[in-house]
N, C-alpha and C positions, 0 to 999 in steps of 0.2 A: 447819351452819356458824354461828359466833354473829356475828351484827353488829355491826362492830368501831365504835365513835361518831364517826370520823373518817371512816363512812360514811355518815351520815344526813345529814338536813337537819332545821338547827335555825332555828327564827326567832328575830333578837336584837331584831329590835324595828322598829313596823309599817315596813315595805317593805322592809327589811332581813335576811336570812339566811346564814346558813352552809351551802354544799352542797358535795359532794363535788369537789375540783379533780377539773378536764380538763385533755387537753394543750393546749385552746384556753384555758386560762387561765395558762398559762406565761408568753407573752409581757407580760399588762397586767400581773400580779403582778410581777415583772420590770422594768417602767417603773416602779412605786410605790416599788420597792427601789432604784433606781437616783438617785431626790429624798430619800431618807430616808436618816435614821443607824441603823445605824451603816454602813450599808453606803456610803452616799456619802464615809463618812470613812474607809472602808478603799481604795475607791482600787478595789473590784473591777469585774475588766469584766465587760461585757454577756455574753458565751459563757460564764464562770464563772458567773454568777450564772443562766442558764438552765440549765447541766447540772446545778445546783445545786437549784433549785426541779424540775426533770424529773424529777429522781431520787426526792423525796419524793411528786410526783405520782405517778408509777408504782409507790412501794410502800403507795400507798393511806394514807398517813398526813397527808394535807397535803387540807385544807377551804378554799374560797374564801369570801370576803366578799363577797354580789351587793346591791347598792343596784337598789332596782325589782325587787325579786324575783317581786312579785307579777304583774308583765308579763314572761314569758317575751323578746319583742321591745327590750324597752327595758332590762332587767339589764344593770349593767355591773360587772365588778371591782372593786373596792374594799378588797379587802386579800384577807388571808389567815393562817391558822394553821396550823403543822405539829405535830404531840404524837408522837412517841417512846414506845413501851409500853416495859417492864420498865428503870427507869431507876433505881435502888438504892432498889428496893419500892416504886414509883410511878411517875411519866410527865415526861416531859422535852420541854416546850416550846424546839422548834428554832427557830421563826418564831412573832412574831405581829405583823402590821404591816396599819396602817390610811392609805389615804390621806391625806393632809393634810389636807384638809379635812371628816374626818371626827372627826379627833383632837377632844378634849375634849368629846364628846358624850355619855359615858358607853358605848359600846362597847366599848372595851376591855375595861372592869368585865366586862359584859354575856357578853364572850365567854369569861373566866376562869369567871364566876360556871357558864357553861353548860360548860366543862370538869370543871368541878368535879361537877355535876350529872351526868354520863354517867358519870363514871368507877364503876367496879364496889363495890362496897361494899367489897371487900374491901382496896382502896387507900385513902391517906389524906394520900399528900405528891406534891406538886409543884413541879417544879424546871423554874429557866431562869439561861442566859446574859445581863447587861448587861452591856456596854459602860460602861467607868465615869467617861465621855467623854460619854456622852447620858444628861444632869442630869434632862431632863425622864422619862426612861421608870425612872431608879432611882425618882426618887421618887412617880410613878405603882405602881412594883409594891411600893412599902415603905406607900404605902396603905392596899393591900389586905392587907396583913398578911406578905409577904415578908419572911425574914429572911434575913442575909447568910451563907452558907457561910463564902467566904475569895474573897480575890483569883484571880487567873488570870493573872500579867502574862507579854505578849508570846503569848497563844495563837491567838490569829488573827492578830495581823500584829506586829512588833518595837514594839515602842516603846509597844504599847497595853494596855491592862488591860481583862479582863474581872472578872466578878464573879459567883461561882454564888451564886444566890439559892433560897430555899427558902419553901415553903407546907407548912404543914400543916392540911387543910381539913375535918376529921373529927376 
């Protein structure tokens, strides 16, 4: 069986890593999505946004963000990533959210750059959803080299726009 990268553990940087979600990581990922946009500005509730993040848990595609990694005891939540295989010849970031106060630390970079890096040779584009409502994470993923597909209006909720964005990192 080959092992799929959204099962390893990657370290983004010292005491910081990426490991495979648990169901015990539902709930804090969950609390972080619940302070943060866009999800706080869609208004979704608490039970939607856990059968939400379960579901990516349990198909093995969704990685936690553990601060203190290095002590088993002391790790705690700190975001999280979901990636999506076969997404039109590449991989489709469903989630990628960092606590608050972790933002602008160069993580996020960190955690694309280390997507980027697993992905199998034979891929070369990656794609996500923005909110075109949260100023700060467009121009965070325009960056890094994101370029804009086309809008999306009213795809998650009435009245709002998304925005498919594109990588091509190869």
């Amino acid at each position: 069986m080959v092992s799929l990268p959204f099962q390893r553990t990657a370290e983004l940087a010292d005491g910081v890593s990426l490991v495979p979600s648990t169901t015990e990581h539902i709930a804090p990922i969950v609390d972080i999505m619940l302070v943060s946009e866009p999800w706080l500005g869609y208004g979704f509730e608490r039970h939607f946004l856990e059968r939400f993040v379960s579901g990516s848990v349990q198909a093995h595609i969704m990685r936690t963000v553990m601060v203190d990694a290095d002590n088993p005891d002391e790790a705690m939540v700190a975001g999280a990533v979901s990636l999506h295989p076969g997404f039109l010849g590449g991989r489709y970031i469903e989630v990628l959210l960092l606590a608050p106060r972790l933002r602008g630390k160069g993580l996020g970079r960190r955690i694309i750059e280390t997507l980027c890096e697993e992905m199998p040779s034979s891929l070369r584009d990656l794609y996500l959803l923005v909110s075109e409502s949260n100023a700060p994470a467009v121009g965070f993923y325009r960056r890094l080299g994101f370029r804009e597909v086309g809008p999306l209006p009213d795809l998650m909720v009435p009245g709002k726009t998304e925005i498919l964005l594109w990588l091509r990192f190869r």
